[in-house]
N, CA, C and O atoms as a GROMACS GRO file, in nm:
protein
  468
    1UNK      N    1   0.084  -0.117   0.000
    1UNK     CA    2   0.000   0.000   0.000
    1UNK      C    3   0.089   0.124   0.000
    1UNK      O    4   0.177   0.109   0.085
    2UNK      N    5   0.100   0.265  -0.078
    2UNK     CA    6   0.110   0.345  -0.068
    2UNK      C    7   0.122   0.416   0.077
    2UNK      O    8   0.034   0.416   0.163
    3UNK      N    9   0.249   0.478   0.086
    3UNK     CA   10   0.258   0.504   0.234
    3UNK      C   11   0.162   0.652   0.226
    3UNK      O   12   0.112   0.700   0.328
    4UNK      N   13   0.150   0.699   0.122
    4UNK     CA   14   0.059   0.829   0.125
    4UNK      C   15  -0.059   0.817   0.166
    4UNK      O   16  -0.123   0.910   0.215
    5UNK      N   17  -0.121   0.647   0.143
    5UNK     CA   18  -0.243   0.649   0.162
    5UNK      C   19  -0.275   0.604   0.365
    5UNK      O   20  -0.377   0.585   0.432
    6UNK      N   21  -0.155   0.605   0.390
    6UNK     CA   22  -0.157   0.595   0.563
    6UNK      C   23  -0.138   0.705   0.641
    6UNK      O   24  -0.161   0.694   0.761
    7UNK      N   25  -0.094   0.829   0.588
    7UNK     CA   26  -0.086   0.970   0.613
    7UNK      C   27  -0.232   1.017   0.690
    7UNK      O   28  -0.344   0.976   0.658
    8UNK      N   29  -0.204   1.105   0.789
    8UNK     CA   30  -0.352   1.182   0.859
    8UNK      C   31  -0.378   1.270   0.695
    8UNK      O   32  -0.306   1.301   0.600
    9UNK      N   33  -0.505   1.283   0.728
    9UNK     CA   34  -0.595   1.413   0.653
    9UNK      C   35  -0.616   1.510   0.739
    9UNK      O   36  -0.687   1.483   0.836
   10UNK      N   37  -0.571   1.616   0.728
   10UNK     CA   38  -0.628   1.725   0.782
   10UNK      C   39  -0.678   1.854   0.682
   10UNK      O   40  -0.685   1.957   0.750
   11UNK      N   41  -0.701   1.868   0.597
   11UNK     CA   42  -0.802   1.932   0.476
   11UNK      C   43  -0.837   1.897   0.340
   11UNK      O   44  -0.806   1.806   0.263
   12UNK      N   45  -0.876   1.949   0.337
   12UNK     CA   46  -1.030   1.882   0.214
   12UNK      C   47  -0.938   1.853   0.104
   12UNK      O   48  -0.954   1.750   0.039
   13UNK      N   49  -0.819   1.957   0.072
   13UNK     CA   50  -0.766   1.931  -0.090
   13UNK      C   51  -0.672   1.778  -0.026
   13UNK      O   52  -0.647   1.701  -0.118
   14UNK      N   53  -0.640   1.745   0.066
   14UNK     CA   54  -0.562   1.633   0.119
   14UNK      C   55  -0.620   1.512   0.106
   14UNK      O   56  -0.568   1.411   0.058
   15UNK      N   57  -0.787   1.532   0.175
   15UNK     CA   58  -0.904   1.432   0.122
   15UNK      C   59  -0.941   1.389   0.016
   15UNK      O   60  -0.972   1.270   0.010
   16UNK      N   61  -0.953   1.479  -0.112
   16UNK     CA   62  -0.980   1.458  -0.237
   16UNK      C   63  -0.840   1.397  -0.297
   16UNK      O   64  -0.845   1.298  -0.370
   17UNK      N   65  -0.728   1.453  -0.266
   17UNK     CA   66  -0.584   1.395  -0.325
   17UNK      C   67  -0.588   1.228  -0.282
   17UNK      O   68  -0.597   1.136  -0.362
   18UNK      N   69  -0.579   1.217  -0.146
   18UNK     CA   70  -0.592   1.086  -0.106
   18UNK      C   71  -0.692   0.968  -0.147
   18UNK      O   72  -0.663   0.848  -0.152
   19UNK      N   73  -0.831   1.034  -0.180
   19UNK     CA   74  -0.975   0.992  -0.228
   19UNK      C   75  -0.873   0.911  -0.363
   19UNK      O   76  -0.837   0.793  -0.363
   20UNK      N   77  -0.837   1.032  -0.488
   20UNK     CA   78  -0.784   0.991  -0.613
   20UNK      C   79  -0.666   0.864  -0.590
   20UNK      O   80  -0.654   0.753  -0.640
   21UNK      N   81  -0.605   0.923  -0.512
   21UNK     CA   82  -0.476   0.798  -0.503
   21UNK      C   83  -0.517   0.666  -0.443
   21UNK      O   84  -0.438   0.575  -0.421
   22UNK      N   85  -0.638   0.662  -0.421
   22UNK     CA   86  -0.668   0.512  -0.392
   22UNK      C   87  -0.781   0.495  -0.483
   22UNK      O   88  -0.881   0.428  -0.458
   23UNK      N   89  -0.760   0.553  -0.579
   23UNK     CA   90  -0.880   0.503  -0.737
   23UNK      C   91  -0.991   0.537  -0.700
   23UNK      O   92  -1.065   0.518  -0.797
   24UNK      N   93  -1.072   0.593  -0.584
   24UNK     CA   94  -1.230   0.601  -0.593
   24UNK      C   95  -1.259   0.707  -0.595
   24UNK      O   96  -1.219   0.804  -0.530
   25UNK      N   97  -1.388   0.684  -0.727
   25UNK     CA   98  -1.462   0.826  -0.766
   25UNK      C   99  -1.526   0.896  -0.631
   25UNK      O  100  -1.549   0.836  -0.526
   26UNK      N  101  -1.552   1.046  -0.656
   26UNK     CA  102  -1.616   1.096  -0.539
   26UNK      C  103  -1.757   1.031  -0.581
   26UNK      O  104  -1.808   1.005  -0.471
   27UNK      N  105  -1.833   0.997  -0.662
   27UNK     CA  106  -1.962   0.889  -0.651
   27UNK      C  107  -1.968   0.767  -0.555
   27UNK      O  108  -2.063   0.715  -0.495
   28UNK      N  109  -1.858   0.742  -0.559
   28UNK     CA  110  -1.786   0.632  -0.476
   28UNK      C  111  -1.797   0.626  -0.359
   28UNK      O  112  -1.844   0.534  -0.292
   29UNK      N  113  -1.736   0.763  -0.310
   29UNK     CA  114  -1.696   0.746  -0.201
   29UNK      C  115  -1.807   0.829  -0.126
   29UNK      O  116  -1.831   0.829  -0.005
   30UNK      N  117  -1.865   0.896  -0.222
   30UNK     CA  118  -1.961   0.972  -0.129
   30UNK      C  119  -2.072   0.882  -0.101
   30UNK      O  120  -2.143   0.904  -0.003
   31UNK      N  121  -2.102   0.752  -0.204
   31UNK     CA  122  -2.224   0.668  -0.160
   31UNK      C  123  -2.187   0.553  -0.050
   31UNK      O  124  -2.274   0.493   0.013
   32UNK      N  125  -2.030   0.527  -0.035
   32UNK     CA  126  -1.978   0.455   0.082
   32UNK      C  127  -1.967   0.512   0.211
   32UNK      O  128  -1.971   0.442   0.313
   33UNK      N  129  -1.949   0.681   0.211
   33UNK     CA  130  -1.957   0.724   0.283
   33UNK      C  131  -2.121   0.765   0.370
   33UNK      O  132  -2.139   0.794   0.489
   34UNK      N  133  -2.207   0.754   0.272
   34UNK     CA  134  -2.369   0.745   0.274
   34UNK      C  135  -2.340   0.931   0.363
   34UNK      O  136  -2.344   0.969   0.480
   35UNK      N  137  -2.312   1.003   0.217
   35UNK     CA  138  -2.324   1.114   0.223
   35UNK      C  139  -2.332   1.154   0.035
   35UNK      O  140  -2.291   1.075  -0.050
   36UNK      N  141  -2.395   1.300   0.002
   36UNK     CA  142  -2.444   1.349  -0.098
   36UNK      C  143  -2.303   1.382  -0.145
   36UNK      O  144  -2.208   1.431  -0.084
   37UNK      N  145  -2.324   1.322  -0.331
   37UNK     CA  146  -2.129   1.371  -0.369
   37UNK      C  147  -2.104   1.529  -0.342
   37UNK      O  148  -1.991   1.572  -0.321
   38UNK      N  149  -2.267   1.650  -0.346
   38UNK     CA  150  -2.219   1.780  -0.307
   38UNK      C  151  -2.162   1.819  -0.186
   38UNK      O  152  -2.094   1.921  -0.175
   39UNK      N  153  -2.195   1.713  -0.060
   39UNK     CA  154  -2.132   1.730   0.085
   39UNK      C  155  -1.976   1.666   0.068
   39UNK      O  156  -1.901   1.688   0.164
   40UNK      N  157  -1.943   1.621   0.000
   40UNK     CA  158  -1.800   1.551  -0.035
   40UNK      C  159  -1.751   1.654  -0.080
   40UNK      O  160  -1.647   1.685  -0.022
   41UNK      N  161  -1.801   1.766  -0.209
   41UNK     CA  162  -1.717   1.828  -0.222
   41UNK      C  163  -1.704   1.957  -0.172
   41UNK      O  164  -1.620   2.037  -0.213
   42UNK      N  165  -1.810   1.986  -0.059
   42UNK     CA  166  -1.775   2.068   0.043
   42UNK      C  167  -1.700   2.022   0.132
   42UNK      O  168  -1.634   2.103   0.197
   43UNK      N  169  -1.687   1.878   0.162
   43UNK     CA  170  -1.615   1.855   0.300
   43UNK      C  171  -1.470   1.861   0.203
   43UNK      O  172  -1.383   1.909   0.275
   44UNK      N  173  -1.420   1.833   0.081
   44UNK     CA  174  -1.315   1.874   0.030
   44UNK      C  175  -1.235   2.012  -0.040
   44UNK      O  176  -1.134   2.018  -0.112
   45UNK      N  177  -1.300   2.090   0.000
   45UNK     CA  178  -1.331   2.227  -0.033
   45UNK      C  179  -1.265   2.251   0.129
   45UNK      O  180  -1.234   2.368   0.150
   46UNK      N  181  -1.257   2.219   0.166
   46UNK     CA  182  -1.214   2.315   0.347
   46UNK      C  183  -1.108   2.270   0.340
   46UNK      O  184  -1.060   2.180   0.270
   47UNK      N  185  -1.041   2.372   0.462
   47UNK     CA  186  -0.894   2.403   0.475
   47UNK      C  187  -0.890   2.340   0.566
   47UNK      O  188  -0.794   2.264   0.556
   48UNK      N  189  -0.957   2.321   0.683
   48UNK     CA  190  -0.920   2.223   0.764
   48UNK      C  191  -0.999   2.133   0.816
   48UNK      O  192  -1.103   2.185   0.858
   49UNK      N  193  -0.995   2.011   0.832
   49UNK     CA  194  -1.122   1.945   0.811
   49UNK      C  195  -1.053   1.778   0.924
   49UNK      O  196  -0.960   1.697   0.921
   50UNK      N  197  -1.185   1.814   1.012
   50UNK     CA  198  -1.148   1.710   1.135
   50UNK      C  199  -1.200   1.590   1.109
   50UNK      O  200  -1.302   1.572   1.175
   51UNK      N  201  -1.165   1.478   1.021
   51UNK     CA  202  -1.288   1.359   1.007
   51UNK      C  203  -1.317   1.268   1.131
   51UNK      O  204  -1.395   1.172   1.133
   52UNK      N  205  -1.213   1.331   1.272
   52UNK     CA  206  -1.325   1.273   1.352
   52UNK      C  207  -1.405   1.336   1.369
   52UNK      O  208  -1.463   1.294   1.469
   53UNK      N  209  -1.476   1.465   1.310
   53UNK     CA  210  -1.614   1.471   1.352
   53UNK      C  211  -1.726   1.462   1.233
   53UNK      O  212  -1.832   1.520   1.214
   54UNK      N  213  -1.645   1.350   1.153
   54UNK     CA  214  -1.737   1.284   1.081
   54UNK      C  215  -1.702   1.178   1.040
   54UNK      O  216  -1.616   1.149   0.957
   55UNK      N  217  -1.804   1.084   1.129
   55UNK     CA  218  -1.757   0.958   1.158
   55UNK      C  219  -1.791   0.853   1.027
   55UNK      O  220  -1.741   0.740   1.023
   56UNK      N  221  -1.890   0.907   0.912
   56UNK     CA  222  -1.878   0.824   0.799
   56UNK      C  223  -1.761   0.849   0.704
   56UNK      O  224  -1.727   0.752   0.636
   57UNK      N  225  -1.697   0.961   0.688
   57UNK     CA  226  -1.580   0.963   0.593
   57UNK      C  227  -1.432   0.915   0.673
   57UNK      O  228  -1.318   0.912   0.627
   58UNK      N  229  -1.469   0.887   0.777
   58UNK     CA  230  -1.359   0.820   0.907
   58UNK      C  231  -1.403   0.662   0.845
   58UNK      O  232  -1.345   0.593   0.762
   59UNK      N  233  -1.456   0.652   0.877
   59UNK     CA  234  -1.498   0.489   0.884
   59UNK      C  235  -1.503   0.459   0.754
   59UNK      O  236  -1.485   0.338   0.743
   60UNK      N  237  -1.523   0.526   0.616
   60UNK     CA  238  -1.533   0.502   0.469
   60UNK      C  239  -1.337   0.471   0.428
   60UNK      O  240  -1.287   0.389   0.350
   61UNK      N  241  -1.254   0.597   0.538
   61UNK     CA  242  -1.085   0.567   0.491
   61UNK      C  243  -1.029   0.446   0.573
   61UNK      O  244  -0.931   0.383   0.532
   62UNK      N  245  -1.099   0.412   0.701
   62UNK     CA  246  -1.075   0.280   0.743
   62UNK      C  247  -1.108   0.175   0.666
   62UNK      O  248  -1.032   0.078   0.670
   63UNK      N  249  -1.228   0.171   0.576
   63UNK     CA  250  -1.255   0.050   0.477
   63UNK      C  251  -1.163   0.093   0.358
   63UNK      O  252  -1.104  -0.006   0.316
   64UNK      N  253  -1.139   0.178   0.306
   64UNK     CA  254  -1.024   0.165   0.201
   64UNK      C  255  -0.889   0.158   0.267
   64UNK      O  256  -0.828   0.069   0.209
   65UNK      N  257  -0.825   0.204   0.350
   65UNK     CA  258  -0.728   0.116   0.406
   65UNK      C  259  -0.699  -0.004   0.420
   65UNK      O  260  -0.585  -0.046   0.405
   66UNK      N  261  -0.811  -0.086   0.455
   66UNK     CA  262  -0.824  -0.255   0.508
   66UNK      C  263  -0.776  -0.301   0.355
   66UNK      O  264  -0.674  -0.366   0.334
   67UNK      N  265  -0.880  -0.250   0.238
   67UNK     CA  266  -0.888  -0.296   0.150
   67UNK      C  267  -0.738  -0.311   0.049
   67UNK      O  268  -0.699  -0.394  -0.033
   68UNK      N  269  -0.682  -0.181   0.106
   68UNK     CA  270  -0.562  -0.202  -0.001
   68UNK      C  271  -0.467  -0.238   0.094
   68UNK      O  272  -0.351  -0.197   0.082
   69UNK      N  273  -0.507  -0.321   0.200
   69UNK     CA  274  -0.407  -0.434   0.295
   69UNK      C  275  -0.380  -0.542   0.180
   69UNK      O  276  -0.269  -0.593   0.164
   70UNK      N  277  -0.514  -0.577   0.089
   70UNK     CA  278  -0.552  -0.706   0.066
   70UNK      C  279  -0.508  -0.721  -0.084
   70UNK      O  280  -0.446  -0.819  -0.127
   71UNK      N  281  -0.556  -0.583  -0.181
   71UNK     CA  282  -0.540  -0.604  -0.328
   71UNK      C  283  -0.516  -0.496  -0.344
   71UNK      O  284  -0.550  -0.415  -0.257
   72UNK      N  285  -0.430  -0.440  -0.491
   72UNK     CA  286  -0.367  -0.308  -0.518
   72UNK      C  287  -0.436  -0.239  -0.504
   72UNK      O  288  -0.551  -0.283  -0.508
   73UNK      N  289  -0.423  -0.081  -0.479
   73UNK     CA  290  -0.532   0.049  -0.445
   73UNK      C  291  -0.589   0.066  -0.520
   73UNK      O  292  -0.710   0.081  -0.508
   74UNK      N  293  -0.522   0.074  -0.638
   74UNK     CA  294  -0.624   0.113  -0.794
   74UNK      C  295  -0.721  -0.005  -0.885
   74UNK      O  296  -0.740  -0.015  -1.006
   75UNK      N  297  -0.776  -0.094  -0.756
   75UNK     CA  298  -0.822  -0.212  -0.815
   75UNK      C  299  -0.966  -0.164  -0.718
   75UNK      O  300  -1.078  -0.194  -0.760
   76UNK      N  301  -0.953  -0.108  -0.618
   76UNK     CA  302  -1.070  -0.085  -0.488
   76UNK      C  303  -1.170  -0.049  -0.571
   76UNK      O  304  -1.275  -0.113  -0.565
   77UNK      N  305  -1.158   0.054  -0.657
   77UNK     CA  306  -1.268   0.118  -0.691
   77UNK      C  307  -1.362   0.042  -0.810
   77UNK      O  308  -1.483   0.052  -0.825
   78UNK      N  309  -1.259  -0.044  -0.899
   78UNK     CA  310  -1.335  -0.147  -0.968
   78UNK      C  311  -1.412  -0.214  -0.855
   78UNK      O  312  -1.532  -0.192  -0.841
   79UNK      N  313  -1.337  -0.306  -0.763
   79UNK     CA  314  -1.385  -0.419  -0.708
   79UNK      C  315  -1.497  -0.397  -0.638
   79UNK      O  316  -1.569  -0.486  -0.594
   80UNK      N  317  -1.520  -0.247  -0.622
   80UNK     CA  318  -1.649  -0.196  -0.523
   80UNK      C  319  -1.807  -0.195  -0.612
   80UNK      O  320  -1.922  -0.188  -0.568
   81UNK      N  321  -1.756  -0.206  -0.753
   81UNK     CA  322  -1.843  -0.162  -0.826
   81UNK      C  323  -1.856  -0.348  -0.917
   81UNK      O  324  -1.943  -0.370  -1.002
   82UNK      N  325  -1.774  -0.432  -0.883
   82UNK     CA  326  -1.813  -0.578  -0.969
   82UNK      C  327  -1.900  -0.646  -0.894
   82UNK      O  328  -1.871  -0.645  -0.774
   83UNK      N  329  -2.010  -0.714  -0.927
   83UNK     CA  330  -2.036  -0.862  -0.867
   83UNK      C  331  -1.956  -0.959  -0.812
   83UNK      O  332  -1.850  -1.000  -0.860
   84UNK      N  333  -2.014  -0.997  -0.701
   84UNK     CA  334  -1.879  -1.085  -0.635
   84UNK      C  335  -1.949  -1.219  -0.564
   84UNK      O  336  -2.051  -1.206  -0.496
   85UNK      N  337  -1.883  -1.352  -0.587
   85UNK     CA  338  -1.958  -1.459  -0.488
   85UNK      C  339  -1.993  -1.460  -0.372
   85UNK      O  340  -2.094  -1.509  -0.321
   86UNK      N  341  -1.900  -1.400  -0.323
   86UNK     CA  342  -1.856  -1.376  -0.146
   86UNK      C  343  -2.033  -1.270  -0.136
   86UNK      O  344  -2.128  -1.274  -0.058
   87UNK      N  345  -2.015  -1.222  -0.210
   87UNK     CA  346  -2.194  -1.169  -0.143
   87UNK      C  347  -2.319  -1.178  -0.223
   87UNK      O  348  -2.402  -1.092  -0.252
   88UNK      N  349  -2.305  -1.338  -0.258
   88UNK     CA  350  -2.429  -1.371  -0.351
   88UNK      C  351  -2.434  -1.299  -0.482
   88UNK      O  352  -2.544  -1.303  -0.537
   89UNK      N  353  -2.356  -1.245  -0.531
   89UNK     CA  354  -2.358  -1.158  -0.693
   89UNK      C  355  -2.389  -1.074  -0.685
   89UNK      O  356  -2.420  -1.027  -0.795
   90UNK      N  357  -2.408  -0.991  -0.581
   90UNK     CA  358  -2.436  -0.882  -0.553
   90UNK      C  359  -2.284  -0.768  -0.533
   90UNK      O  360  -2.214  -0.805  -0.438
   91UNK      N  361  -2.238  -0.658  -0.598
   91UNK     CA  362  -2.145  -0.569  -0.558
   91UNK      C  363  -2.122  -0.567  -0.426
   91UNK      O  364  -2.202  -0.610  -0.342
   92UNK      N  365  -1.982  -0.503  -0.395
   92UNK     CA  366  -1.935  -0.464  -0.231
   92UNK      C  367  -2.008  -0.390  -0.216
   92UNK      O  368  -2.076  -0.421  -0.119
   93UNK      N  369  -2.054  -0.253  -0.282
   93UNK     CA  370  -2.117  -0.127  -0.270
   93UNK      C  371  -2.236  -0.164  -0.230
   93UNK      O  372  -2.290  -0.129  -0.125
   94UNK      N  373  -2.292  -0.254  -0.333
   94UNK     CA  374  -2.456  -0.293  -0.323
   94UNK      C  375  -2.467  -0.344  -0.196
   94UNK      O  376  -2.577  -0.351  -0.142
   95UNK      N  377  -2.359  -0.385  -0.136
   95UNK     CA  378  -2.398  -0.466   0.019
   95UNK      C  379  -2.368  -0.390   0.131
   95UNK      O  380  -2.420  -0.419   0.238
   96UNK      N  381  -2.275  -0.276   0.117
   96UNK     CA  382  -2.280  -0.166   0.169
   96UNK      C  383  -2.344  -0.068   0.195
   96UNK      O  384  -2.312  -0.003   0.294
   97UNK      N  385  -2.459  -0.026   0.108
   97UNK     CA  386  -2.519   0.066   0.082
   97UNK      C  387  -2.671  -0.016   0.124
   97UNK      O  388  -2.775   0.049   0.134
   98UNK      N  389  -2.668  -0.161   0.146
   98UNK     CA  390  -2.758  -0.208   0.227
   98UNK      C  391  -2.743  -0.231   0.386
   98UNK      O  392  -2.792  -0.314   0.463
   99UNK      N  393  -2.671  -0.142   0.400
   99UNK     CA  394  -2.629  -0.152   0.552
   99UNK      C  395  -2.549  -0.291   0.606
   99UNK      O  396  -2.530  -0.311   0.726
  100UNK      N  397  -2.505  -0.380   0.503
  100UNK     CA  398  -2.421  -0.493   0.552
  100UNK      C  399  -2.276  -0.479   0.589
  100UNK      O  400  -2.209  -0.579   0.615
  101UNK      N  401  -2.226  -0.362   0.592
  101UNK     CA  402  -2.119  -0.381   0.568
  101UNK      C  403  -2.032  -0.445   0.653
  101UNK      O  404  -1.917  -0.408   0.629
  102UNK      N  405  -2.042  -0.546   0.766
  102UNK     CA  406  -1.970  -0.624   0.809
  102UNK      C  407  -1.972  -0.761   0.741
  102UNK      O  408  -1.918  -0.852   0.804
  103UNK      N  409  -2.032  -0.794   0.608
  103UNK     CA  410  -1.998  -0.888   0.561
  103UNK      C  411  -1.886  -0.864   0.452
  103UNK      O  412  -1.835  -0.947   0.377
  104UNK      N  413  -1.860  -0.712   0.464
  104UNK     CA  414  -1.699  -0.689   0.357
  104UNK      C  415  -1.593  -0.699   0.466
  104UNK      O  416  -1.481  -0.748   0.454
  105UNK      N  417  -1.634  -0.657   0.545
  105UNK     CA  418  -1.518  -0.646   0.682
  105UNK      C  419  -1.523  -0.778   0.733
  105UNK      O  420  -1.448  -0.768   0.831
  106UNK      N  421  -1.570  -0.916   0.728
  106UNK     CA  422  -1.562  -1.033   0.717
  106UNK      C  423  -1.494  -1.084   0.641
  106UNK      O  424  -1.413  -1.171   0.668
  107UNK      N  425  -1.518  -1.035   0.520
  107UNK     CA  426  -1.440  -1.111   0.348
  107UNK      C  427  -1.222  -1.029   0.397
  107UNK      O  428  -1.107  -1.067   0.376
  108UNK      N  429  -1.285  -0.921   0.459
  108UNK     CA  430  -1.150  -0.861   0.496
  108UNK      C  431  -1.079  -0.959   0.583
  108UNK      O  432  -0.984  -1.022   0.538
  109UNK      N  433  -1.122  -0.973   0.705
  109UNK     CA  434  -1.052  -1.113   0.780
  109UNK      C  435  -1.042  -1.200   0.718
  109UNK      O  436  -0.929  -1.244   0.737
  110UNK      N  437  -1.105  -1.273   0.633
  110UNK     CA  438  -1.062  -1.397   0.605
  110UNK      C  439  -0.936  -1.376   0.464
  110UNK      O  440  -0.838  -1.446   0.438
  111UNK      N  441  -0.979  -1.276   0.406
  111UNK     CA  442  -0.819  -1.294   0.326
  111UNK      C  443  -0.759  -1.279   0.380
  111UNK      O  444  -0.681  -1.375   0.380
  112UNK      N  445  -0.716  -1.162   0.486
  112UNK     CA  446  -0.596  -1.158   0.553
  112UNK      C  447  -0.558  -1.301   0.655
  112UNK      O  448  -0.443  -1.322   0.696
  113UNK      N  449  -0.677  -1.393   0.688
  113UNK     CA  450  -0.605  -1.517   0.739
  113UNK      C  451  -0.603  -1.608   0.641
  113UNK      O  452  -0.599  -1.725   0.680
  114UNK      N  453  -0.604  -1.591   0.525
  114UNK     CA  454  -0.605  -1.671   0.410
  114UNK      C  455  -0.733  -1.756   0.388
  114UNK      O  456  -0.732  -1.856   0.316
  115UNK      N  457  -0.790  -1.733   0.421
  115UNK     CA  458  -0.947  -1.829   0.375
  115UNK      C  459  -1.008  -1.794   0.269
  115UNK      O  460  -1.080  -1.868   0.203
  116UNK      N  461  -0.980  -1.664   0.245
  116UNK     CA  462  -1.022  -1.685   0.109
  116UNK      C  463  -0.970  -1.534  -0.016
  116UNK      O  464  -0.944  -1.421   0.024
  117UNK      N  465  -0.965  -1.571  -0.142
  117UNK     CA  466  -0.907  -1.513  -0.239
  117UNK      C  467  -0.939  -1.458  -0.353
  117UNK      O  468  -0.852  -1.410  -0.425
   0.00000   0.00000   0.00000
């Protein structure tokens, strides 16, 4: 993984730079983040910008972190958007955006203990 992409954020043009360097569109990230892409690009528009006090674009760079533990960064934003077995043929996003998302953060443990690939 990109050591840039383990760096703090502390403003918006840092957020959007970091957003790009791990491949995901602000569509992306603003529907993982289960925020409007216009609040994305206000929250990237500020000079200084605390994402702990916003705990979905906190918790959206913790799931792209995990993710590019597992497979290259510039693959996340495909893989969010393919059909996948691991969740019945249904997209990561699609299972995310159904409020599952501990069955990606599941698929996350088990590659990293090797169970599955």
């Amino acid at each position: 993984m990109p050591t840039t992409l383990k760096q703090p954020i502390q403003s918006g043009p840092a957020l959007m730079k970091w957003r790009r360097q791990a491949g995901i569109s602000r569509p992306v990230f603003a529907s993982l983040s289960n925020c409007s892409e216009r609040t994305l690009a206000t929250q990237e528009a500020k000079r200084r910008l605390a994402l702990r006090e916003n705990r979905n674009l906190t918790e959206t760079r913790r799931l792209i972190l995990a993710l590019s533990e597992i497979m290259d960064p510039t693959q996340i934003g495909p893989w969010l958007n393919a059909k996948n077995e691991w969740f019945d043929g249904k997209t990561p996003l699609q299972i995310i955006q159904a409020g599952r998302i501990d069955q990606v953060w599941e698929m996350i443990y088990h590659t990293r203990e090797g169970g599955y690939a």
